[in-house]
TORLO-436597 format. One record per residue (C-alpha): x, y, z; residue in three letters. Coordinates in steps of 0.5 Angstrom, whole numbers, plus 500, padded with zeros to 3 digits. Example, Ala and Ser with C-alpha at 12.3 -4.5 7.8 and 13.67 -1.06 7.14 Angstrom:
2
((525 491 516) ala)
((527 498 514) ser)
This chain:
146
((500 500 500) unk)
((503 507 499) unk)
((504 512 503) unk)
((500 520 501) unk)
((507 522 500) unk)
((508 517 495) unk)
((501 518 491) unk)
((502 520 484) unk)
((498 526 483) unk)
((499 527 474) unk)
((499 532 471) unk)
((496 536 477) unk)
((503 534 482) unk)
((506 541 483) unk)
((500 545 481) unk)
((499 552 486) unk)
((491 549 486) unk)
((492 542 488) unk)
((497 544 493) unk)
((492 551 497) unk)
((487 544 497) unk)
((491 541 501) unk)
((494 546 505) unk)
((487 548 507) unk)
((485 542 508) unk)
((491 540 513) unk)
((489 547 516) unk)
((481 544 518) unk)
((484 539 521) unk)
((488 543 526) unk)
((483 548 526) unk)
((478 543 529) unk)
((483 540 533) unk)
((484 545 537) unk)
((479 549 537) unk)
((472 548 541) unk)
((465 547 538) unk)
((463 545 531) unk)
((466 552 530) unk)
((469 553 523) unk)
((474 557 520) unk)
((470 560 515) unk)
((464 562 520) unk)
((468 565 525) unk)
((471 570 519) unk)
((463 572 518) unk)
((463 573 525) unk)
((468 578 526) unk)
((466 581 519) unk)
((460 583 521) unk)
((463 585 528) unk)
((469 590 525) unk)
((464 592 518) unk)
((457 594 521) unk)
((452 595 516) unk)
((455 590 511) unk)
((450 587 507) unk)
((449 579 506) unk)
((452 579 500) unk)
((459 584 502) unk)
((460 579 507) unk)
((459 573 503) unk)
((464 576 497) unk)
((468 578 504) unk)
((468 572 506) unk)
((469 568 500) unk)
((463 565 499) unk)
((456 565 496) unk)
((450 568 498) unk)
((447 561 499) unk)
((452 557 503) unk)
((451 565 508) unk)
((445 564 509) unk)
((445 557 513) unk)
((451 560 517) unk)
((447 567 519) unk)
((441 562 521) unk)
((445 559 525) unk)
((449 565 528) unk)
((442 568 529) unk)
((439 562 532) unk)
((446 562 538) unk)
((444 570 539) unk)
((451 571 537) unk)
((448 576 531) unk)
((442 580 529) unk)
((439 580 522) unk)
((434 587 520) unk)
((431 588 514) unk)
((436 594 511) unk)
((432 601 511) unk)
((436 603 504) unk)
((435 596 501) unk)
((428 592 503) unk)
((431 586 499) unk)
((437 585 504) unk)
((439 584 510) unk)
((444 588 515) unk)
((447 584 520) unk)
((450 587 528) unk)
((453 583 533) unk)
((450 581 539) unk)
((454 582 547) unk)
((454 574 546) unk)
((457 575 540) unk)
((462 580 542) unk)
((464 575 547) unk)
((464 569 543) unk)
((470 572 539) unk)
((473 575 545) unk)
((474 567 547) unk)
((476 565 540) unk)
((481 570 539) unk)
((487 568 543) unk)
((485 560 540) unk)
((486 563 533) unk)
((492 567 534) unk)
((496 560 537) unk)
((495 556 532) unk)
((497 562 527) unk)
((502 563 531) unk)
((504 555 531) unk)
((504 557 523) unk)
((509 563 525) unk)
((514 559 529) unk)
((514 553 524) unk)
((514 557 517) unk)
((518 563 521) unk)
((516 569 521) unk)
((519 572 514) unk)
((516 565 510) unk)
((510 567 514) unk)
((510 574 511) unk)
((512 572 505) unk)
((505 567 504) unk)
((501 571 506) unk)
((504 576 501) unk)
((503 570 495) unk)
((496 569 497) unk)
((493 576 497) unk)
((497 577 490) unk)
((493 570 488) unk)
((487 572 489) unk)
((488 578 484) unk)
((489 573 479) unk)
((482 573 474) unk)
């Protein structure tokens, strides 16, 4: 039996597409790991959007987020339900809805603040902080590739 290190990938071995697949992966795996409850990284940067950007829209927070309109509204839903968020319907726009953060909210990220900032650090210390940098530099210049 092979070993994952030992997979032949093909024409994809190599690619920066296959590779952020994996490292994403690897990171979930950590993320859920350490951090409590069924919290995942995609929710909890909802959750400090809608604390940093009062007022956003659902649809500038799913862009912000990276994700659809329709995989945001399960996750608002349940932010709601948890009373970590408020849902309104916007006075400008009736169609949409403008999310603020609740004082339970507030709290929640407060509590998962020094987890997340661990395991980043964790990424610091293993990549080192100029690799590091130097990542998180690639991936924005990443995103602007259309």
């Amino acid at each position: 039996m092979r070993g994952k290190k030992d997979l032949d990938y093909g024409p994809m071995a190599n690619m920066v597409g296959v590779e952020l697949r994996l490292a994403l992966s690897h990171k979930e795996k950590i993320f859920r790991k350490h951090i409590p409850n069924k919290l995942l990284p995609g929710h909890l940067i909802v959750l400090i959007l809608i604390q940093k950007n009062p007022g956003l829209s659902q649809s500038a927070i799913a862009e912000a987020a990276g994700l659809d309109r329709s995989s945001l509204v399960p996750i608002l839903k349940n932010f709601e339900k948890e009373k970590l968020i408020r849902r309104k319907p916007s006075t400008i726009d009736k169609r949409s809805n403008i999310m603020t953060i609740t004082p339970k909210g507030e709290a929640f990220i407060e509590e998962m603040a020094p987890l997340i900032q661990s395991l980043e650090n964790d990424a610091i210390t293993t990549l080192g902080r100029r690799k590091h940098a130097q990542l998180i530099s690639l991936l924005k210049d990443f995103r602007k590739i259309k």
